[in-house]
C-alpha positions as CSV (number, residue, x, y, z in Angstrom):
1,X,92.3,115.8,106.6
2,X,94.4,116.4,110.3
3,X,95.6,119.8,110.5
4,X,98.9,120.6,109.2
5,X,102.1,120.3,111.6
6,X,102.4,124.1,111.2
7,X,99.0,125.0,112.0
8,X,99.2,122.7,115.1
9,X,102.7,124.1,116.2
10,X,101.0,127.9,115.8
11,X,97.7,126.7,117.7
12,X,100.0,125.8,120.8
13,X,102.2,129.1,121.6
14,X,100.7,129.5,125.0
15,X,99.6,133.0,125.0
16,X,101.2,135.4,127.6
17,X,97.9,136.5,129.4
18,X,97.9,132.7,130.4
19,X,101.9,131.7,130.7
20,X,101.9,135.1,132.9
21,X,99.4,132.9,135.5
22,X,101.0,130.0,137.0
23,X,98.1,128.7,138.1
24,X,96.7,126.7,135.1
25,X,92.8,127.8,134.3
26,X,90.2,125.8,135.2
27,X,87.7,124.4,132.8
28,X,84.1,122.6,132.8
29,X,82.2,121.8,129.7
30,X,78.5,121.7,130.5
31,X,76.8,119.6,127.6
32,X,73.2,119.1,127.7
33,X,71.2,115.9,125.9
34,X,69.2,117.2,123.2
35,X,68.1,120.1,123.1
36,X,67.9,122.9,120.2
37,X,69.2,125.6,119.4
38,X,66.1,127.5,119.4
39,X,65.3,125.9,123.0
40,X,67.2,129.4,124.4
41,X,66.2,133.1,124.5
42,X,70.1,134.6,123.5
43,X,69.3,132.2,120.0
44,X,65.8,133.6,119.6
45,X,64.0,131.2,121.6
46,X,60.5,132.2,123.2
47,X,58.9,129.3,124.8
48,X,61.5,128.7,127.0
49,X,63.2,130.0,130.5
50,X,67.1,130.2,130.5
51,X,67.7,133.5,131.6
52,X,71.7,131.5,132.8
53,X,73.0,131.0,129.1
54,X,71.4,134.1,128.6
55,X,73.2,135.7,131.0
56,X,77.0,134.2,129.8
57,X,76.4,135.2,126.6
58,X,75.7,138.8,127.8
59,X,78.8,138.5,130.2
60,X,81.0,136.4,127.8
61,X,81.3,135.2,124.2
62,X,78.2,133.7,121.9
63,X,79.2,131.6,119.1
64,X,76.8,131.9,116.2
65,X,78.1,129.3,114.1
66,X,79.2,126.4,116.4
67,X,78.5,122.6,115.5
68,X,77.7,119.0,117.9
69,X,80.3,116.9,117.2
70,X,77.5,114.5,115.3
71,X,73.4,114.7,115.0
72,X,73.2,112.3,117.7
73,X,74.7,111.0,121.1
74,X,77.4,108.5,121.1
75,X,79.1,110.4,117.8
76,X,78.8,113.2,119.3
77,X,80.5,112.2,122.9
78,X,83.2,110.2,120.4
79,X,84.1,113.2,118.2
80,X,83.9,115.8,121.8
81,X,86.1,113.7,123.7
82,X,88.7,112.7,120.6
83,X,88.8,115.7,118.1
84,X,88.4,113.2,115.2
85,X,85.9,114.7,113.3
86,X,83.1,111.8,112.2
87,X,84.6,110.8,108.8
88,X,87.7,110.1,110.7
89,X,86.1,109.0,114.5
90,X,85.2,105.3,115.2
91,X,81.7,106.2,116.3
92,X,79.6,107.4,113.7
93,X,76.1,106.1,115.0
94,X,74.9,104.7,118.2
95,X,74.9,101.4,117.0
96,X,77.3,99.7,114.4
97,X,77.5,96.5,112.0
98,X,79.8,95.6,114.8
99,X,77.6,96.2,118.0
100,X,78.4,99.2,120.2
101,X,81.9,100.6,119.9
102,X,84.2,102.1,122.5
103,X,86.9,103.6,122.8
104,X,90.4,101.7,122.1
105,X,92.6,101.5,124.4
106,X,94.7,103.7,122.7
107,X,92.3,106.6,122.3
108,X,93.7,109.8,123.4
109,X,90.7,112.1,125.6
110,X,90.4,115.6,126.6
111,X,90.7,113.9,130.0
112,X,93.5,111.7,129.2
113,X,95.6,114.7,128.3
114,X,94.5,117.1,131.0
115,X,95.1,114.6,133.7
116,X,98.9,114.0,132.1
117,X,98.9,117.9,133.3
118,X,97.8,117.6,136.9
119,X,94.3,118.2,136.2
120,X,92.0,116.6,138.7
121,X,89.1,115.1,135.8
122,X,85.5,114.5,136.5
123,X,82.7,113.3,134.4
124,X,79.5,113.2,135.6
125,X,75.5,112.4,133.5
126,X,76.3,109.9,129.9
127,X,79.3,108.3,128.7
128,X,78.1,106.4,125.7
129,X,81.6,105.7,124.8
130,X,82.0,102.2,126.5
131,X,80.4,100.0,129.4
132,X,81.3,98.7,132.0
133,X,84.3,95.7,131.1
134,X,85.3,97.5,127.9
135,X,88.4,99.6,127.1
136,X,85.9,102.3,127.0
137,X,85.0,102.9,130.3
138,X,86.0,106.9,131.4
139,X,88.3,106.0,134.5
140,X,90.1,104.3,131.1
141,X,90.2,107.2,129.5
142,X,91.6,110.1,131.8
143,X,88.9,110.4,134.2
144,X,89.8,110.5,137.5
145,X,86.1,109.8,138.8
146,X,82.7,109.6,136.9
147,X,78.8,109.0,138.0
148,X,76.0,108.8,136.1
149,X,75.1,106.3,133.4
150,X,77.7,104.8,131.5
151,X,75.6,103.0,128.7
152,X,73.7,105.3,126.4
153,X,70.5,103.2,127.2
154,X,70.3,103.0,131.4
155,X,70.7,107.3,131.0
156,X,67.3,107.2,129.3
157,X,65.6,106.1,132.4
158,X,65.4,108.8,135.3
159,X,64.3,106.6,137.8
160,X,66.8,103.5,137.7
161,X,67.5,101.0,140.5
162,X,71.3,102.5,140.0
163,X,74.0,104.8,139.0
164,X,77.5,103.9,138.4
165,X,80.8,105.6,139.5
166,X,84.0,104.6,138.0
167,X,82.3,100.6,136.9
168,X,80.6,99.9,140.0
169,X,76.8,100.4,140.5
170,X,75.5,102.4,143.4
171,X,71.8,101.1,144.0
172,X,69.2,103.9,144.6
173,X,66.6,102.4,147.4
174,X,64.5,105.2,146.2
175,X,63.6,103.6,143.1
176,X,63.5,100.1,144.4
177,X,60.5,98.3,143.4
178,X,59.4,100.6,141.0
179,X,59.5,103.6,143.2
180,X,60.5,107.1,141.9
181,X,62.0,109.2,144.7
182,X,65.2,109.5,143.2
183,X,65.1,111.7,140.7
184,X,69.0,111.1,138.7
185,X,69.5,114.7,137.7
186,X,69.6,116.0,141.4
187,X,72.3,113.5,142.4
188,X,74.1,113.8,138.8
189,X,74.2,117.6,139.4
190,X,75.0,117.5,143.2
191,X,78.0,115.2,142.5
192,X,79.3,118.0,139.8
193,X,79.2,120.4,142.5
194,X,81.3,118.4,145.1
195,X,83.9,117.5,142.3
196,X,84.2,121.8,142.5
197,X,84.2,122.0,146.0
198,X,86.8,119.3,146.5
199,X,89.0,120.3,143.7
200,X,88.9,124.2,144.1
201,X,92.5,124.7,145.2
202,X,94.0,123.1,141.8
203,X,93.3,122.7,138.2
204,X,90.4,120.6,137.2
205,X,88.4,119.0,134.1
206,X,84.7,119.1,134.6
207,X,83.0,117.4,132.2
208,X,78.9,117.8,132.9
209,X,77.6,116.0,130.4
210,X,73.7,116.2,131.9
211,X,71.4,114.1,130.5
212,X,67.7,116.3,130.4
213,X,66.1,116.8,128.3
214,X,66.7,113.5,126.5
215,X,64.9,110.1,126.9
216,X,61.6,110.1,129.0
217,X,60.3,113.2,129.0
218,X,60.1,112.9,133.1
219,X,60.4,115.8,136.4
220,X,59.2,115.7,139.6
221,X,55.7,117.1,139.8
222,X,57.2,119.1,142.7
223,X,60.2,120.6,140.7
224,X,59.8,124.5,140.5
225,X,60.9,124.7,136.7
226,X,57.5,122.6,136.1
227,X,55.3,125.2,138.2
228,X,56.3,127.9,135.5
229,X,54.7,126.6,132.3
230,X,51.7,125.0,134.3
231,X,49.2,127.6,132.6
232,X,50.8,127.0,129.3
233,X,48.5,125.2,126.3
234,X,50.8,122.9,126.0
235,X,50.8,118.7,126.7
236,X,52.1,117.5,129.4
237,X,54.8,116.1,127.8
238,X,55.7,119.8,126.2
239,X,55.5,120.9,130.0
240,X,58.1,118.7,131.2
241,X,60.2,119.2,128.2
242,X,60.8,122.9,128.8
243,X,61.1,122.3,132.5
244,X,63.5,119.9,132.0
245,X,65.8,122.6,129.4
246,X,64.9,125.4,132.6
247,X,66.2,123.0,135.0
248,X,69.8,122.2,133.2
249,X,69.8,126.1,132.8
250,X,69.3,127.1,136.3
251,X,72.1,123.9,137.0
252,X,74.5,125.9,135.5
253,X,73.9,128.8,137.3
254,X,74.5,126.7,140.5
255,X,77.8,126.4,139.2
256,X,78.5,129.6,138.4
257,X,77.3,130.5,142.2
258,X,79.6,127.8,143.1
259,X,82.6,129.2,141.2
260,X,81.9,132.7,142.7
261,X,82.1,131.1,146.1
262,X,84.9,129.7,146.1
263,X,86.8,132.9,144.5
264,X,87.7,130.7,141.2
265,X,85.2,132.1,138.6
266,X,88.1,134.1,136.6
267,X,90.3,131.3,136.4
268,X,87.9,129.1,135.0
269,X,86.2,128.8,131.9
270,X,82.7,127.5,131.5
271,X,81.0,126.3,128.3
272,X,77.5,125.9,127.6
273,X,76.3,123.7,125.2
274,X,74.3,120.5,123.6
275,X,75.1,117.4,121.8
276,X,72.5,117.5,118.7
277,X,70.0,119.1,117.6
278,X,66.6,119.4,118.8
279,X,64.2,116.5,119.1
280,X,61.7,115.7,116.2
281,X,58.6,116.5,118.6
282,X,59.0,119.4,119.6
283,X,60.0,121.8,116.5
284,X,56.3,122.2,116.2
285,X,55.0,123.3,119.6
286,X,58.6,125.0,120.8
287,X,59.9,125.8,117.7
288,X,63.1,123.9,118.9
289,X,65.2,124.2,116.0
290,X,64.9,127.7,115.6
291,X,63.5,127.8,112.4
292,X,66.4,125.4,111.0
293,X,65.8,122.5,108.4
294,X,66.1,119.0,109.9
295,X,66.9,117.9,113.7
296,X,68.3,115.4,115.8
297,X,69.8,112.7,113.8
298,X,70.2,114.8,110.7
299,X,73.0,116.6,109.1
300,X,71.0,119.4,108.1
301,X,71.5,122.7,109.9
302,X,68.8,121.8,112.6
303,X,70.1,118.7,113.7
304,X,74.0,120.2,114.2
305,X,74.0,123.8,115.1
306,X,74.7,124.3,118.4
307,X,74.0,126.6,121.1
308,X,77.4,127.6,122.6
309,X,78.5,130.2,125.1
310,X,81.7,130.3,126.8
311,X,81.9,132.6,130.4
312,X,85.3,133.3,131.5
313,X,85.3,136.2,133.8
314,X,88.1,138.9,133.4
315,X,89.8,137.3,130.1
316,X,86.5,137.3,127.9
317,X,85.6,140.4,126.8
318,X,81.8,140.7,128.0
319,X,78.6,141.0,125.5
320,X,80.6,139.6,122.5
321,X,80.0,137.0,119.9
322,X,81.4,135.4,116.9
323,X,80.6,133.7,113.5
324,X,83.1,131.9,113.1
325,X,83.2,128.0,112.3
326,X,83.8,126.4,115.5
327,X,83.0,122.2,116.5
328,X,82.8,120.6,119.8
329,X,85.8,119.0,118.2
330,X,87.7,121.5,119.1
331,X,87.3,120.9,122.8
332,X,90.7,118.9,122.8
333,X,93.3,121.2,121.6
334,X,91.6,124.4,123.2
335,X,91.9,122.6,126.7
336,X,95.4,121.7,125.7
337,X,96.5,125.1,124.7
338,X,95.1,126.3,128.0
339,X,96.7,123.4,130.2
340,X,100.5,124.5,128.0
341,X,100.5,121.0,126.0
342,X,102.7,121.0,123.8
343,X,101.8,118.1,121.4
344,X,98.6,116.8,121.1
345,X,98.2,113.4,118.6
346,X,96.4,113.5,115.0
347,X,92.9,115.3,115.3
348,X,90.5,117.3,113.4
349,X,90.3,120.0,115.9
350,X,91.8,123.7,115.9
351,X,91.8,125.6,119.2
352,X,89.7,128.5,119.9
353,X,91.5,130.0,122.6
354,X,92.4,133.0,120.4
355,X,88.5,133.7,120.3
356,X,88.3,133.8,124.3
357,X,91.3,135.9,124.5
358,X,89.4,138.5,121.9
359,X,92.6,137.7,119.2
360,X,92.3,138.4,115.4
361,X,90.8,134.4,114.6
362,X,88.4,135.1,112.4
363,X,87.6,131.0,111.4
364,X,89.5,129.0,113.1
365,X,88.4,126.1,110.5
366,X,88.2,125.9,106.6
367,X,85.7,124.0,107.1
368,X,83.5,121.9,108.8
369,X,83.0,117.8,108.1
370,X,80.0,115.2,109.4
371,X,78.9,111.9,108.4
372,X,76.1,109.8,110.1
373,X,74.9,106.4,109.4
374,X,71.2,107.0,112.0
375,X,68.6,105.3,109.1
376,X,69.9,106.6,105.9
377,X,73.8,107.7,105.5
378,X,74.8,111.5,105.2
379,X,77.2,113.4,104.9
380,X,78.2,117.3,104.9
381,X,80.5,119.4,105.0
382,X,80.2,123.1,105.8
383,X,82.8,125.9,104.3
384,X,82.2,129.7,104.8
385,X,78.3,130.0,104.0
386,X,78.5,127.3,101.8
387,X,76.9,123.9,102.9
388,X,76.9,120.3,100.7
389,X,75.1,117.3,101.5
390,X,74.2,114.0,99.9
391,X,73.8,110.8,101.0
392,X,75.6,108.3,99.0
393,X,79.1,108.7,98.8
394,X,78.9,109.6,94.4
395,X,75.5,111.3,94.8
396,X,75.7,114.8,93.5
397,X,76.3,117.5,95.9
398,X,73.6,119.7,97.2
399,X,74.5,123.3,97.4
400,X,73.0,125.9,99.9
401,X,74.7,129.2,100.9
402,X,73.2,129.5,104.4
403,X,73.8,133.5,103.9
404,X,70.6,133.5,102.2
405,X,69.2,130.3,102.9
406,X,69.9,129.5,106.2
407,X,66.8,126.5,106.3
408,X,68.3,124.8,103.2
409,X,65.6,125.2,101.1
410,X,66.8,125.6,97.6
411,X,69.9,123.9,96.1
412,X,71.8,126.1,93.9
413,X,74.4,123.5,93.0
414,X,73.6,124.2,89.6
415,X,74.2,127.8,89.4
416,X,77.8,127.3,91.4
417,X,79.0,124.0,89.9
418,X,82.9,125.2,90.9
419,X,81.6,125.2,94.4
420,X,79.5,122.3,94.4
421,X,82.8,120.3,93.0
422,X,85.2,122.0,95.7
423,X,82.7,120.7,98.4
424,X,82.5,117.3,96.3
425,X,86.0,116.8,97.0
426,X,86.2,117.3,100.5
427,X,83.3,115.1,101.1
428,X,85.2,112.8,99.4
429,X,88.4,113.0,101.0
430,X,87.3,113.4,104.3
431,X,85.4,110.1,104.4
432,X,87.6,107.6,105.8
433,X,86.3,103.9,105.8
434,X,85.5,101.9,108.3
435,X,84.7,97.8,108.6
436,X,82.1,98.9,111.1
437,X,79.9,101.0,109.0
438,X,79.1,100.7,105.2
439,X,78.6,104.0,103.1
440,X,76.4,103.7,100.3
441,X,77.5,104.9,96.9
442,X,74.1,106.2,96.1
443,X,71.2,107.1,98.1
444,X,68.4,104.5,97.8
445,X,65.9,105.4,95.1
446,X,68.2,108.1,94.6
447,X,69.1,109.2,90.2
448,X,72.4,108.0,89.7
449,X,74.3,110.6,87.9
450,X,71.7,112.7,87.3
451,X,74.5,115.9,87.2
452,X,77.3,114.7,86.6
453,X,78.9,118.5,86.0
454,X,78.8,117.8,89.8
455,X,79.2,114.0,90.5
């Protein structure tokens, strides 16, 4: 259900650390491609170097129980970019009954409102949220430039004959003819840093929405992040992963640098984060979902809790974190209270602001909602320690306090029916339909009514 009109109107009163600064803050949102939470040392990772997100977390705010907008890409990008949570969000998969869906022409963006603010917006790695000819193309949707890939597929590919900025393909001669000189990450991550140089003396929307370590599990042989784990007893294709994660880390520090440079670091805030869980092959050998049921593409724990940091610099108080419930959904209204909007249309998101500014927030949402329609449907929904899932729409709810259980082993659904039947009816209500996916009633092969106390 969209927030209340009161809870929006309180979620906007500009708070006087920021009215005080006439200069609106700054903000980029670094979002990696799949990788897990337990792909970083500050969430208990120990297979792989990212000694950047360790160091924000020690110098800003971790958030222990943050959420992807979705299990998996496009979803994700919808639900980040809109605030509609996915029972409410047009894309709930990659694909659809209808074909790939982008965005209306009417969608409202993080980008579309920040730029209605003055905010020079740039986008740069995977769209996923329209090609090229559609209504869904970024410089459609509040983005003043964008380069990278713009469908989901072309960004799995890190040698491609071209990259596109703002619908028109740029050929790279490197990779002519099969040739791999041109590795896209360097020029996707060198364009991010001119969009900050050439935007430094105003507001801005930086969007780095990177694309390792997802897709072909590719780096240059050369690349210094690969000569760290070249005595590791891994594959080669566990090699390159974790270079690949070190490489987006030590990316981010380059921005970081960059802010420092440029004397804009504590007007800016910087979040660190990834769109899904980890990837299926590689929970084993890097223990990628930290120890979390499930992973990319489902909507247990492992394949939507996210790593999330946010660095701001002289208004976040440093070596601090939080539990509570925060979504990349949120992304919207927090960039909105921070660029003074007003009004903001219908959306599932609640700002965090009050978080960054160290203010008394302690869960900014009742709760959290998902559905995905990747192979079988699912849904959740996510309420204090409390998680339900099922996947038909009049399965019973299963029941996991995540207090205890935090791998959603044993469902206690039966021992808290009240519970069970409070989270029944929200997955219910929250579920919106759509002609361009179709929610089953029951899970295939699944007991129909086999407790009804809770169905």
């Amino acid at each position: 259900m969209f927030k209340s009109v009161l809870i929006a109107a309180c979620a906007l009163i500009i708070p006087a650390t920021l009215s005080a600064n006439s200069k609106k803050p700054n903000i980029i949102f670094v979002m990696v491609d799949d990788a897990g939470l337990g792909d970083f040392t500050n969430y208990g990772g120990k297979h792989i170097k990212t000694p950047v997100m360790e160091r924000m977390a020690k110098q800003g705010l971790q958030f222990n129980n943050a959420y992807s907008g979705n299990a998996v890409c496009g979803p994700t990008r919808c639900t980040l970019m809109t605030g509609l949570h996915p029972g409410h969000a047009i894309r709930r998969a990659n694909k659809s009954l209808n074909g790939l869906l982008p965005l209306s022409s009417d969608s409202v963006t993080v980008a579309s409102v920040l730029k209605k603010q003055g905010y020079a917006t740039g986008g740069f790695g995977k769209w996923g949220l329209g090609n090229v000819g559609t209504t869904g193309v970024p410089e459609k949707q509040g983005f003043d430039l964008w380069y990278g890939y713009y469908d989901q597929k072309h960004a799995h590919n890190y040698y491609p004959s071209f990259l596109v900025r703002n619908s028109k393909e740029e050929p790279l001669k490197g990779n002519a003819n099969n040739k791999k000189q041109q590795y896209t990450h360097y020029l996707i991550e060198e364009e991010t840093l001119k969009f900050i140089d050439k935007n430094k003396d105003h507001p801005f929307f930086c969007y780095a929405a990177w694309t390792p370590p997802h897709g072909q599990f590719v780096i240059p042989a050369n690349d210094p992040n690969l000569a760290y784990y070249k005595d590791k007893p891994w594959s080669q294709t566990v090699k390159n992963y974790a270079a690949m994660v070190s490489l987006l880390d030590a990316g981010v520090g380059r921005i970081l640098e960059r802010l420092e440079k440029h004397g804009i670091a504590e007007n800016t805030l910087v979040v660190y984060t990834s769109d899904n869980g980890a990837n299926g092959q590689f929970i084993k050998a890097l223990n990628s979902n930290a120890g979390l049921k499930g992973g990319k593409r489902s909507l247990y724990e492992g394949g939507i809790r996210a790593p999330f940091v946010a660095y701001w610099p002289g208004t976040i108080k440093p070596n601090t974190s939080t539990d509570a419930l925060v979504g990349q959904l949120d992304l919207l209204e927090t960039a909105a209270e921070m660029a003074g909007v007003k009004n903001t249309p219908p959306n599932d998101g609640i700002s965090f602001l009050p978080l960054l500014l160290g203010k008394q927030q302690p869960s900014p949402h009742p709760f959290l909602y998902f559905e995905i329609y990747e192979g079988a449907f699912q849904q959740c929904v996510r309420m204090g320690n409390w998680k339900g899932y099922r996947k038909g729409l009049k399965d019973p709810v299963a029941l996991y306090d995540l207090s205890k259980d935090p791998s959603e082993t044993t469902n206690v659904a039966d021992k808290h029916p009240d519970v069970a039947k409070q989270l029944e009816t929200i997955l219910t209500r929250e579920h919106s339909p759509t002609p361009n996916y179709k929610a089953p009633d029951h899970a295939k092969g699944a007991k129909k009514n086999k407790n009804k106390k809770n169905s």
